[in-house]
C-alpha positions in Angstrom: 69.5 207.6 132.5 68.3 204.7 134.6 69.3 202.4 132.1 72.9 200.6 132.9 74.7 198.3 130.3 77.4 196.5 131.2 80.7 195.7 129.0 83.3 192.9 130.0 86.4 193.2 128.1 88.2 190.1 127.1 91.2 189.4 129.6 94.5 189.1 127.9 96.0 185.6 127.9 99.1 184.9 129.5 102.1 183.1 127.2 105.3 181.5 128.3 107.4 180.0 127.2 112.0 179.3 126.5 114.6 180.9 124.0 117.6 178.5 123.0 120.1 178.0 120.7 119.3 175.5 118.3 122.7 173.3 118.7 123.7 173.3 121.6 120.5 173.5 123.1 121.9 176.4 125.9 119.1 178.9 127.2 119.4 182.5 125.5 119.4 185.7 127.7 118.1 189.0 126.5 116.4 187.5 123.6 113.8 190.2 122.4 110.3 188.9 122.3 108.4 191.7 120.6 104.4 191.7 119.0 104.8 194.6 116.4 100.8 195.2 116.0 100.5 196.2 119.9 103.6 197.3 120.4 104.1 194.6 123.0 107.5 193.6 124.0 110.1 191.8 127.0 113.4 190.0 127.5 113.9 186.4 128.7 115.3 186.3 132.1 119.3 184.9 133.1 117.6 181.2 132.4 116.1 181.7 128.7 112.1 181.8 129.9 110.0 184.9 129.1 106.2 185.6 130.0 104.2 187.9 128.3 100.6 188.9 128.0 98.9 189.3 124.3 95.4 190.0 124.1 92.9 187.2 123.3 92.8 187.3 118.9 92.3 184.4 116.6 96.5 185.1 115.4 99.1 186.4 116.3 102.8 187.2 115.2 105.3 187.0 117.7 109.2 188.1 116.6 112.0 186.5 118.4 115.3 188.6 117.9 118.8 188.7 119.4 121.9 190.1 117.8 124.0 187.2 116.3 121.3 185.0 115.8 118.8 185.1 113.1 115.3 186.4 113.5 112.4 183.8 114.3 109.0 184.5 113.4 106.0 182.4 114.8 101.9 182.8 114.6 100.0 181.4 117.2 96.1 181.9 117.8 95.9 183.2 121.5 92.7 181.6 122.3 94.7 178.2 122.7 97.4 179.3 125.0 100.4 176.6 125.1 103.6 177.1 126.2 105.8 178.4 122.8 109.4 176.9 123.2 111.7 178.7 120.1 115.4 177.7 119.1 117.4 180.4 117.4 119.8 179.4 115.0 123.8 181.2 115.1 124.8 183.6 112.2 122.7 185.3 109.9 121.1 183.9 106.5 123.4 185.5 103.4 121.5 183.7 100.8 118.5 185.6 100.2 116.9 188.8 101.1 113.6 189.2 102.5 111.8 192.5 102.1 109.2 193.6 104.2 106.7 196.4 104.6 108.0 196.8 108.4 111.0 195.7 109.6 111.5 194.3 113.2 112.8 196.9 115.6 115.9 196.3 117.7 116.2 195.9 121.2 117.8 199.0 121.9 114.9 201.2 120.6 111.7 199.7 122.4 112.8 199.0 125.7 113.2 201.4 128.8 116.6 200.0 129.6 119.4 202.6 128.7 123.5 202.4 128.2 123.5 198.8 127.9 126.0 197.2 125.3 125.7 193.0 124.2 128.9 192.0 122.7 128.3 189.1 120.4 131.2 186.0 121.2 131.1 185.5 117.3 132.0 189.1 116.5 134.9 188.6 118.7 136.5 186.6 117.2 136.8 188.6 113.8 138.2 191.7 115.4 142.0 191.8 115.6 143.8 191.4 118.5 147.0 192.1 120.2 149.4 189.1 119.4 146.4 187.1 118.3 144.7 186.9 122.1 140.8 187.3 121.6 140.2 189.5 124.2 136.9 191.3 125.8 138.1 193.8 127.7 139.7 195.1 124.7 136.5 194.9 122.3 135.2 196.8 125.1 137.4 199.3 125.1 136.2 200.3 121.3 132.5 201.1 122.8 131.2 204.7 123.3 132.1 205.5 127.2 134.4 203.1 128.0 138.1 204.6 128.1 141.3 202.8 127.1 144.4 202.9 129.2 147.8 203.0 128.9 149.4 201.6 125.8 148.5 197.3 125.6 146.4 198.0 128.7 143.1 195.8 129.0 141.7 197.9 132.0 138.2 199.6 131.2 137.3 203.2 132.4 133.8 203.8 132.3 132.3 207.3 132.5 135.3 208.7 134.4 135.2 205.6 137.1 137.9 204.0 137.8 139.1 200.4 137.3 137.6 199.3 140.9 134.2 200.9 140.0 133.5 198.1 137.5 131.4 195.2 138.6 132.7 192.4 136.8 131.5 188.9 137.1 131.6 185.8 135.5 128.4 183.6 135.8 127.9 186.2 138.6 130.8 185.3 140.5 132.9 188.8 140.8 136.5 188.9 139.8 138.4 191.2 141.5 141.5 191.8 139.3 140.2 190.8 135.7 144.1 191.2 134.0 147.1 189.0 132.8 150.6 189.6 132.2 150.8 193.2 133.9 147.0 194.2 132.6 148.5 193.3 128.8 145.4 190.5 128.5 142.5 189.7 130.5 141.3 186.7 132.6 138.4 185.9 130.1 138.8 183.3 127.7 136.6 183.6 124.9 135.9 180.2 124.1 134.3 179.8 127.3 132.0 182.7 127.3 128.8 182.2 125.8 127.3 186.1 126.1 129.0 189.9 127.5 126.7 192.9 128.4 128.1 195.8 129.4 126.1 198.5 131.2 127.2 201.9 132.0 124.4 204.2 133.2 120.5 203.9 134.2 121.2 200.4 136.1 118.5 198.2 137.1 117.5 197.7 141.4 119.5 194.3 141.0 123.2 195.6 140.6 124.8 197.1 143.2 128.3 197.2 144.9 129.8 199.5 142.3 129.7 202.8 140.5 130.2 203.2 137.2 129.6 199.4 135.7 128.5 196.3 135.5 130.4 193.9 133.0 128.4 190.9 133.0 129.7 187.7 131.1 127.9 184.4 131.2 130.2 180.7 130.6 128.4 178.4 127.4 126.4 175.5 129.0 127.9 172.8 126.6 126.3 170.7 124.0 123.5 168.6 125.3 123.8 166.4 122.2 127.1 166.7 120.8 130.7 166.6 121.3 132.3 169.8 120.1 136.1 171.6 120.5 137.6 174.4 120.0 141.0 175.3 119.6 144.1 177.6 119.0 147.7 178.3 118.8 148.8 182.1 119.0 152.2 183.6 119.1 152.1 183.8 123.0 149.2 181.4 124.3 147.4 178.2 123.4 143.8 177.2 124.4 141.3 174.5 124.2 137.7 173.8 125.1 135.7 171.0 124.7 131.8 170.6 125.5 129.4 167.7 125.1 126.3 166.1 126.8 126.5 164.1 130.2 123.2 162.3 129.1 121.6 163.7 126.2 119.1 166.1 126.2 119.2 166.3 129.8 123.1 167.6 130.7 126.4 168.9 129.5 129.7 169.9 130.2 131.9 172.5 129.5 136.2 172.6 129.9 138.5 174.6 128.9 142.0 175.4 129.3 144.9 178.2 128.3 148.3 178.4 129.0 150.5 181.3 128.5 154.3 180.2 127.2 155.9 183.9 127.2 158.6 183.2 129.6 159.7 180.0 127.6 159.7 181.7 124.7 161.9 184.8 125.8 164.9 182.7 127.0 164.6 180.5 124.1 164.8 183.8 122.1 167.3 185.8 124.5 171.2 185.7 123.8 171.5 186.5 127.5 172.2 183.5 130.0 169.5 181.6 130.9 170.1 182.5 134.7 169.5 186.0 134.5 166.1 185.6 132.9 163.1 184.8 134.6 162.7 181.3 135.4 158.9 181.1 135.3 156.8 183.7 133.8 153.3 183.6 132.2 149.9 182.9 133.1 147.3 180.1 132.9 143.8 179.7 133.1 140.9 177.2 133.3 136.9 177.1 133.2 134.6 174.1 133.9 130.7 174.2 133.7 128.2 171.3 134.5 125.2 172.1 133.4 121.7 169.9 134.3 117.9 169.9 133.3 115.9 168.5 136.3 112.5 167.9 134.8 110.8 171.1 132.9 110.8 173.3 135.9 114.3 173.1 137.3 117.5 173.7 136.0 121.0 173.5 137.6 124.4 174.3 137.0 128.2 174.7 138.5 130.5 176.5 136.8 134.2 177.3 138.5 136.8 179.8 137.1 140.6 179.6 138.5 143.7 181.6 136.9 146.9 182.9 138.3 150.2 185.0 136.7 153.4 184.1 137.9 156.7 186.6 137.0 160.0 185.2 139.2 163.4 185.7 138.7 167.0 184.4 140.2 170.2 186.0 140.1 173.4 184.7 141.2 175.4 187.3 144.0 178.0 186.6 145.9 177.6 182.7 145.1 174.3 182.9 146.2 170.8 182.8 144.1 168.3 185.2 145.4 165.1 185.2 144.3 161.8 188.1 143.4 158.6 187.1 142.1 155.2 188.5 141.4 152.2 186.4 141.7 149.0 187.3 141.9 145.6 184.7 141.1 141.8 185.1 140.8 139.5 181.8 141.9 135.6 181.7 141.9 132.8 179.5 141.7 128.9 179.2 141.4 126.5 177.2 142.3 123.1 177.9 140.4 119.4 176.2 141.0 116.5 177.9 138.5 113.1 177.2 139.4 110.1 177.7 138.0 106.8 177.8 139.8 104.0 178.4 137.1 103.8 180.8 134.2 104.1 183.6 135.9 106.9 183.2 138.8 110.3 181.5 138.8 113.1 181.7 141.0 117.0 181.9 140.9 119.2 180.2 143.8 122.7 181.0 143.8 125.9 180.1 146.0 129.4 182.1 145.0 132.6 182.0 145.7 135.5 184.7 145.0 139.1 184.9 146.0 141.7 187.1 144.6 145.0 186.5 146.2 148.3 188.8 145.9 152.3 188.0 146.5 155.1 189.9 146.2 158.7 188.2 147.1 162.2 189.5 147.4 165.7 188.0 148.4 168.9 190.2 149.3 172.3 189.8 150.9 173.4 190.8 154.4 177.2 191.6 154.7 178.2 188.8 156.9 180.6 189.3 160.1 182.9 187.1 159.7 185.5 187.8 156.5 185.4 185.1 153.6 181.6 184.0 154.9 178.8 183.8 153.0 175.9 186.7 153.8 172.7 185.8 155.3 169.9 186.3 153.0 166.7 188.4 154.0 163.7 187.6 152.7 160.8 189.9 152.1 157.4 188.5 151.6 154.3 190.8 150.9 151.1 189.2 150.9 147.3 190.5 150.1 143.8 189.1 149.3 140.1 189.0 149.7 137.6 186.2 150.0 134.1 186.1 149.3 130.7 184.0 149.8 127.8 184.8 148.6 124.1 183.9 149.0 122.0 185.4 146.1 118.3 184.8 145.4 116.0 186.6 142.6 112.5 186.1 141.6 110.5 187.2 138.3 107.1 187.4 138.6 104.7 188.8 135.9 102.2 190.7 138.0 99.5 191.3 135.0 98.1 194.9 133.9 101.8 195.5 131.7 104.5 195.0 135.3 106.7 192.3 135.0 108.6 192.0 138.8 112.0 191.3 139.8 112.8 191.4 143.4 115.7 189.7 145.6 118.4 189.8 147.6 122.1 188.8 148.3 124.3 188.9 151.4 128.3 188.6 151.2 130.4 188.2 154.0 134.0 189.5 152.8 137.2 188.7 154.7 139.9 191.4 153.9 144.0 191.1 154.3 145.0 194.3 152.9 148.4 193.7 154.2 150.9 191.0 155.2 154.6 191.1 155.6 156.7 187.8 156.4 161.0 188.1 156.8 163.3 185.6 157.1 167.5 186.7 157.9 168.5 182.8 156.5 166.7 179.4 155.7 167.3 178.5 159.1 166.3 181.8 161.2 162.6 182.1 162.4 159.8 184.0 160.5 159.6 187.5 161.7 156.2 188.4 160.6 154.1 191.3 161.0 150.7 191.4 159.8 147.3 193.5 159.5 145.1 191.4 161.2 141.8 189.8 158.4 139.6 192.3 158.2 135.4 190.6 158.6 132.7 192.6 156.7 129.3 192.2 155.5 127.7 193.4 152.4 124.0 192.7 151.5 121.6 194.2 149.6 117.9 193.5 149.2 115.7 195.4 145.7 112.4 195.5 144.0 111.8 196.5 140.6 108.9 197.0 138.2 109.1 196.6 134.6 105.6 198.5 133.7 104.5 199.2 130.0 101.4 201.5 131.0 100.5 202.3 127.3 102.0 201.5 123.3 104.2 204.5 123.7 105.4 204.3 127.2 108.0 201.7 129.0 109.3 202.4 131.9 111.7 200.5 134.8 111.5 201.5 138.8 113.0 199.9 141.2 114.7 200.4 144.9 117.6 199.0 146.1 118.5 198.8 150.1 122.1 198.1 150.4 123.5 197.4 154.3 127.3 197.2 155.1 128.5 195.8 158.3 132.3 196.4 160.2 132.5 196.1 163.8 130.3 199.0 165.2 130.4 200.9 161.7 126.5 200.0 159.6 125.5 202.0 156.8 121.8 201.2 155.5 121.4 203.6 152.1 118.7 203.6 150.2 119.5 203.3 146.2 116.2 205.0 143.5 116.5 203.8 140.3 114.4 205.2 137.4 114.3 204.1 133.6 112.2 205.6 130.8 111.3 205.6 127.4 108.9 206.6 125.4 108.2 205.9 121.4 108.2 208.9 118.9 107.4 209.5 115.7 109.2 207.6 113.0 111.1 204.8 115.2 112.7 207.2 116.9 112.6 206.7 121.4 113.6 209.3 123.4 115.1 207.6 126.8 115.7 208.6 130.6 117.6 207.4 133.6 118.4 207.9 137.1 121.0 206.0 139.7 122.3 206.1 142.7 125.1 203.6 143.5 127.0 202.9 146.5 130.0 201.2 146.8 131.8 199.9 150.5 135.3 198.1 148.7 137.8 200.3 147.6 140.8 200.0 145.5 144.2 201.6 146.3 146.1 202.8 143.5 149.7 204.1 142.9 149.6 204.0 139.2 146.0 204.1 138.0 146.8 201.4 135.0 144.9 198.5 137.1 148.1 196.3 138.4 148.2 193.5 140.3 149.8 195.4 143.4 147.0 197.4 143.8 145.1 197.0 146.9 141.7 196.2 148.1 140.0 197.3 150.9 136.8 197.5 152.8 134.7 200.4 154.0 135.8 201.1 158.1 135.1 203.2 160.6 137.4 205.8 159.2 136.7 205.1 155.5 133.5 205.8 154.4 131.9 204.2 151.1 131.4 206.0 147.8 128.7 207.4 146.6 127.5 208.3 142.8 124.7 209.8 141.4 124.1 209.7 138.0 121.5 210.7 135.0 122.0 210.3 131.7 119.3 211.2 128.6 119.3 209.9 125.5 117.5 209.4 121.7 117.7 206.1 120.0 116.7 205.8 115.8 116.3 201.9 114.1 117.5 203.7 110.8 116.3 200.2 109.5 116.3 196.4 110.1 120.0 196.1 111.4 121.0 199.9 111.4 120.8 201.6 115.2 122.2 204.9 115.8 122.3 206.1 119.7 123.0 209.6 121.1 123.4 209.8 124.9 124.6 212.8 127.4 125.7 211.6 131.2 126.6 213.6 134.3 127.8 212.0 137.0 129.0 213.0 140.7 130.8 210.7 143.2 132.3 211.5 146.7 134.3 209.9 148.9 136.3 208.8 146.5 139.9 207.4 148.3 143.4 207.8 146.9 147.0 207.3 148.7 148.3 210.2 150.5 151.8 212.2 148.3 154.4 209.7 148.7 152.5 206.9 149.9 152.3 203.1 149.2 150.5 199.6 148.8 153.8 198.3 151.3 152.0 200.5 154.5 153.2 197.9 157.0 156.7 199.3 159.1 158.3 195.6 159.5 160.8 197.2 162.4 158.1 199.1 164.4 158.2 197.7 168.3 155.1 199.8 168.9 151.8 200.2 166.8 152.0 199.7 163.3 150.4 202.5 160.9 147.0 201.1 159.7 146.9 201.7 155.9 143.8 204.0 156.5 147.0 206.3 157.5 148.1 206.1 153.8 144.9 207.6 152.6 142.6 210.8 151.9 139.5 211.0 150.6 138.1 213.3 148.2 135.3 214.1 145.3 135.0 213.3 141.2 132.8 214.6 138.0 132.2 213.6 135.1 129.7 214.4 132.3 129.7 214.4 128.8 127.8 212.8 125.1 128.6 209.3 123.5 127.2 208.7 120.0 126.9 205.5 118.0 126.3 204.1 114.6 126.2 200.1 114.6 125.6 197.7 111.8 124.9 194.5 113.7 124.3 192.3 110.7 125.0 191.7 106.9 128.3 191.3 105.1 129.7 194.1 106.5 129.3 195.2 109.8 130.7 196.9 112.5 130.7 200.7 114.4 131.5 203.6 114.6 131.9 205.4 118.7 132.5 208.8 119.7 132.9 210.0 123.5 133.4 213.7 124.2 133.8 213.7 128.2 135.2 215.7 131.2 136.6 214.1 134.5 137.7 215.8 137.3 138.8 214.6 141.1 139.3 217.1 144.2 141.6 215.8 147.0 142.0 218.2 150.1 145.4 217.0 150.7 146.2 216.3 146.9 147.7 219.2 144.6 146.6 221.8 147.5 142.9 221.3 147.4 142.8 222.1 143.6 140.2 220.1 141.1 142.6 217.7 138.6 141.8 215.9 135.7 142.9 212.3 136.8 145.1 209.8 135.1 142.3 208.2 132.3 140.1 211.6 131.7 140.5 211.6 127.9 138.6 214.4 126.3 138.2 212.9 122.5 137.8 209.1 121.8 136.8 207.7 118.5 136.7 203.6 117.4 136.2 202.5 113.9 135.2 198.9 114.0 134.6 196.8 110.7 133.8 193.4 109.6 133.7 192.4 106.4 132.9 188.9 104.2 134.7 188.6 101.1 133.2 185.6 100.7 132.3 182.3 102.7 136.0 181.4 103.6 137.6 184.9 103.5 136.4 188.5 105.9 138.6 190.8 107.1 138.2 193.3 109.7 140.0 196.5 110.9 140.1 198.8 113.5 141.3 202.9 114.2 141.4 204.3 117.5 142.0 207.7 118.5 142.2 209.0 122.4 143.2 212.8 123.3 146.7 212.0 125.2 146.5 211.2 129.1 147.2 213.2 131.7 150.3 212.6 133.5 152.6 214.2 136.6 155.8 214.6 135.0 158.9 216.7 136.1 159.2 220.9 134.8 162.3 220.9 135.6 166.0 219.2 137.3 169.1 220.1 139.3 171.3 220.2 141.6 171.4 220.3 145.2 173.6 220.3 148.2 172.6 218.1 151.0 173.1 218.7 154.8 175.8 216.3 155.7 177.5 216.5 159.2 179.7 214.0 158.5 181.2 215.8 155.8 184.0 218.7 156.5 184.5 219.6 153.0 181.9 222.8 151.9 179.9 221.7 148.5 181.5 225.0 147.1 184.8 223.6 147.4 183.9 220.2 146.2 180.4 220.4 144.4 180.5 216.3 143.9 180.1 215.6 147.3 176.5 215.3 148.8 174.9 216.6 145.8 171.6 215.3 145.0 169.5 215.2 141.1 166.5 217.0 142.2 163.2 216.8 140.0 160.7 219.6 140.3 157.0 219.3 139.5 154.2 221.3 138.9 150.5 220.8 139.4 149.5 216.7 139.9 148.2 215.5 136.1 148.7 219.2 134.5 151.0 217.4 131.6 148.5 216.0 128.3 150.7 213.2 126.3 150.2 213.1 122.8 147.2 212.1 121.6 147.1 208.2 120.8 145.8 206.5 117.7 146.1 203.5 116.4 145.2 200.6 113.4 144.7 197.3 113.8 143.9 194.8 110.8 143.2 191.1 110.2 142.9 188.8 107.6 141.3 185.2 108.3 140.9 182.3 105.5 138.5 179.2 106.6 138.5 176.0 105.1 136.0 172.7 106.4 136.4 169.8 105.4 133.5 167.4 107.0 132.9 168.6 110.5 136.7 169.8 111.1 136.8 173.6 110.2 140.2 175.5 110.3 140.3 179.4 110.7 144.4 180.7 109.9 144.1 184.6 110.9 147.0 187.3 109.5 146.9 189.9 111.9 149.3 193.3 112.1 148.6 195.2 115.8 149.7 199.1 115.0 149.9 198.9 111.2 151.2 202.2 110.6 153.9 201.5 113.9 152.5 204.5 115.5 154.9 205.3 118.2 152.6 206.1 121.1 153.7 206.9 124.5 153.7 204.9 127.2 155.6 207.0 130.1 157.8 210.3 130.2 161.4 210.6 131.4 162.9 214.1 132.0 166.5 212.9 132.1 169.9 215.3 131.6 171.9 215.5 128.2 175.2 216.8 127.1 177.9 218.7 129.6 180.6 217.5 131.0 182.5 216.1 134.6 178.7 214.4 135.1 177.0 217.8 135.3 174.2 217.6 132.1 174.1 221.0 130.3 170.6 220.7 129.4 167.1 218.7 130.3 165.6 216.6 128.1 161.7 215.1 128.1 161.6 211.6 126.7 158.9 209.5 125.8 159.0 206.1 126.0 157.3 203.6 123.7 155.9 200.0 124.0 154.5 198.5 121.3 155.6 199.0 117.5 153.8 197.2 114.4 153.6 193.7 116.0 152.6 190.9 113.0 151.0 187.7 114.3 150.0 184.9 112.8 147.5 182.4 114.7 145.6 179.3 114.1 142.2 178.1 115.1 140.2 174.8 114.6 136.8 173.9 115.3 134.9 170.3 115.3 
């Protein structure tokens, strides 16, 4: 017993190294770097580097894995640490088969991290589209959780949030209204974007700002040795991109363009005089992205985003043109610095920018005085934006003992105009204007979290998040626990577990729900208090094999303080002849609570000739308003009970696939009229009694039940595509047959209870209409690459 022996164990050696892709040289995010044998596993960070700790053996095999990219396997002895630099290579290798005693698990069943989604850009571009417009809000939209809106609608609706309760940013730069032509196409070209995550539930400490999402897309760094282009001409759009090295190795750039010609095409199409159409309407965007390598430690890059919409019309009245317009524009821009300090800490230095700016125009005639004069014309300008800046920092740092670090902060000073009204009785009259005055906040938020593998079996993710919102003598400082667990079964199956609380201080103001450009943002105040959520969702995750994964989840989430306009209530809150105090637009508004729970399942097949999924959401979302449909709990605009995609992808051969997609939502509920009719109006002016004349001062009256309590018919949907390629050296041309709504599925897009029949202008009966948008719609597009 007085005998001591000591043991030393050996100390596991630390590796390091970069993930990119092998021609364009562009660091890879999320790449999986996973050691089977000890069940020893991470990610590479937003700048490609990983770090992880092995223990010290004469071999080892380390699997490098990320979905569109083939597998890359490497042996290295781990008594020689070096830094281990690996280049994946794009697509997946048809030509043989290799068959293996174990096969590599997927990222989704070894890793803490739950309801996260990567969208490969590649697999975009084989899934049909609406007039042949690659979009990826829409692929989106076919995921488990994520609701579709209204007929040719690209908003997202993600475990009953609403449209505002997505984070969406581009090369984190946020983007406030994400939609084109009336929310038919989104702002995101996908020739630009290199990588799209979606995540939905159990968020890491570093997102904040938002509820129910966080849409993450990252811009391609360019070819650092190669000049490359893309192209394509669509029925409604064209774009282009090109990419190439500054100085070889070392730099690149990135541009790319698209331009909408809708509003060409419909007069060149319309029998109607050109005059009565609109003069200018489409949309255009543009991306740019330098991108620089400063030694082996330091990497830098600016990327800028800028897009607008523009609908205007002019009529002729009175020998006069009057104009009305709608245009509406999202601008952004980042400025990036990586830095990395040893093997075990780097850095990440960001400045952003964000500006979404609103305008709303309309001309009309004033009777004028004088007989045979022309009317004045008054002119009605509505105005609305927000401006961001942003100071972001985050730092990785691999701690040892199984916790990888991640710690930061970002502060973002916004400047609100939620409303601005300019008149204008002639051209030569002085501007009457009358104006909310720019509204100054602060939002900042400062986290920690722990990425901590305490044994084979066990991952697990904890972090804190302090958020702080500034206006005037108004501070909240809430406190934001976030949990993440899994833990390995039996038969590579993981059972997983999360926890959030989010908080959000900008709002969203909403007449329709569908995500339009009128819609209004606004800060927390002192009489508007930020939402809250708090959500946890369980789950099971199975690697059935090699490229099989099938995930079951169950969510329930709460939120309060939730803000919607008042009955009868607008985004136009400012009174233009008030001579006293204006209403604020906190008038306009009440404030009230949401639910939402319910189970998401699905099967993907990531790789092979045919691949694809298959997503299933059964869910419940309700709101309660106390001074909306009398205090009484509704289902809101986008709660959809049922929602099943069926995505495929299939390769006939090397030059031919063809894809093809079914959709099925249970119908939306919508506020439409029970019932219409007549009624006599008080009129002083008026002798004669409505008995004796009925016509006079009678008024259609509509009369509606409970808010939402009317289900549409259920929508469903087929879309299917048909692409042939051809090379010839390094030209490659992609022709794509597409049909949007093969089987011209009538689905509704709004209800009309309008009168029918009868006679002298009195309708003997009432008739519910539904009105349709899209029917089969055949496109034919063309792409080239080089």
């Amino acid at each position: 017993m007085l005998v001591s022996i000591a043991a030393h164990a050996q100390a596991p050696v630390l590796f390091s190294g970069s993930v990119r892709e092998i021609t364009t040289q562009e660091p890879l995010q999320g790449v999986h770097v996973y050691v089977r044998d000890h069940r020893l596993g991470t990610v590479t960070n937003n700048a490609g580097y990983y770090t992880l700790a092995l223990p010290a053996r004469d071999s080892l095999t380390i699997t490098f894995s990320s979905v569109g990219y083939q597998t890359v396997t490497r042996t290295i002895s781990s008594h020689r640490p070096q830094p281990l630099d690996v280049y994946l290579i794009p697509g997946q290798t048809l030509n043989e088969v290799a068959i293996k005693a174990q096969a590599p698990l997927q990222k989704g069943s070894d890793l803490a991290q739950m309801s996260q989604i990567q969208l490969p850009i590649e697999q975009l571009n084989k899934i049909p589209a609406l007039m042949g417009e690659k979009d990826v809000l829409r692929v989106l939209q076919l995921m488990p959780g994520v609701q579709k809106g209204s007929e040719g609608n690209a908003g997202v609706y993600v475990r009953g949030g609403g449209p505002d309760q997505n984070l969406i940013t581009v090369d984190e730069a946020v983007v406030y209204n994400p939609s084109h032509l009336l929310g038919f196409f989104s702002v995101f070209n996908g020739d630009a974007l290199k990588q799209v995550e979606l995540t939905k539930g159990g968020f890491p400490a570093r997102f904040g700002g938002r509820l129910s999402s966080v849409i993450e897309m990252s811009m391609k760094e360019g070819d650092r040795h190669d000049l490359h282009g893309t192209g394509s001409i669509g029925l409604i759009a064209s774009r282009f991109t090109l990419e190439g090295p500054l100085q070889k190795g070392k730099s690149s750039f990135l541009l790319s363009a698209r331009q909408c010609y809708l509003g060409a095409l419909t007069q060149l199409l319309s029998p109607r005089p050109v005059s009565d159409l609109p003069s200018r309407s489409g949309f255009g965007d543009y991306n740019a992205k330098l991108s620089f390598d400063l030694g082996a430690r330091d990497h830098v890059y600016v990327s800028g985003y800028t897009g607008s919409d523009q609908f205007r019309s002019q009529q002729t009245y009175d020998k006069q043109v009057l104009d009305a317009g709608l245009n509406w524009g999202n601008t952004t821009g980042t400025l990036r610095w990586t830095h990395r300090f040893s093997n075990r800490t780097s850095a990440h230095t960001a400045l952003i920018f964000s500006q979404y700016r609103m305008r709303v125009v309309s001309e009309e005639t004033v009777t004028a005085e004088a007989p045979g004069q022309p009317g004045a014309i008054l002119r009605l300008e509505y105005l609305s934006s927000i401006r961001d800046l942003s100071l972001k920092q985050d730092w990785d740092l691999y701690a040892g003992s199984g916790h990888q670090l991640r710690f930061g902060f970002q502060i973002t000073p916004h400047r609100f105009t939620p409303s601005a009204v300019v008149t204008a009785e002639s051209q030569a009259a002085s501007l009457s204007r009358t104006s909310d005055q720019a509204i100054q906040v602060v939002e900042s938020g400062a986290y920690v979290e722990d990425f901590w593998q305490p044994t084979d079996r066990w991952r697990i993710n904890a972090g804190l998040r302090l958020s702080y919102f500034w206006h005037k003598q108004t501070q909240y400082a809430r406190p934001e626990p976030r949990l993440s667990v899994g833990y390995k079964l039996p038969g590579d199956w993981t059972l997983k577990g999360a926890y959030a609380q989010m908080n959000q201080y900008v709002h969203m103001l909403s007449n329709t729900g569908v995500g339009l450009p009128t819609d209004l943002w606004v800060p927390t105040t002192d009489r508007v208090k930020p939402q809250q959520s708090e959500q946890i969702a369980l789950g099971v995750v199975k690697d059935i094999n090699s490229d099989i994964t099938l995930t079951v989840e169950g969510y329930h989430k709460t939120m309060k303080n939730n803000i919607s306009y008042r009955e009868g209530a607008n985004f136009l809150v400012t009174d233009i002849t008030a001579t006293g105090d204006k209403a604020r637009w906190e008038d306009n508004v009440t404030a009230g609570r949401g639910w939402s729970y319910g189970g998401e399942v699905m099967l993907q097949k990531k790789t092979g000739r045919l691949s694809g999924w298959i997503g299933y959401t059964l869910s419940w979302t309700q709101w309660q308003f106390a001074e909306l449909n009398g205090g009484r709990r509704f289902f809101p605009r986008y709660d959809r009970r049922h929602d099943l995609s069926l995505v495929a992808v299939y390769e006939l051969s090397k030059r031919i696939n063809v894809s093809g997609t079914w959709v099925y939502g249970t119908g939306q509920a919508l506020t439409v009229p029970l019932a219409r009719y007549y009624a006599s109006a008080n009129n002083p002016e008026h002798t004669t009694t409505p008995a004796a004349n009925p016509f006079i001062d009678t008024r259609n009256v509509k009369d509606y039940g409970e808010k939402n309590s009317f289900r549409a018919e259920p929508y469903h949907r087929m879309d299917v595509s048909l692409q042939f390629h051809t090379r010839r050296k390094s030209w490659e041309n992609i022709w794509e047959l597409s049909v949007y709504n093969a089987y011209n599925r009538r689905n509704p897009f709004y209800y009309s209870l309008e009168g029918k029949g009868g006679s002298e202008g009195i309708a003997s009966k009432s008739v519910l209409y539904r009105y349709s948008l899209f029917p089969v719609i055949p496109t034919v597009s063309y792409r080239f690459t080089f």
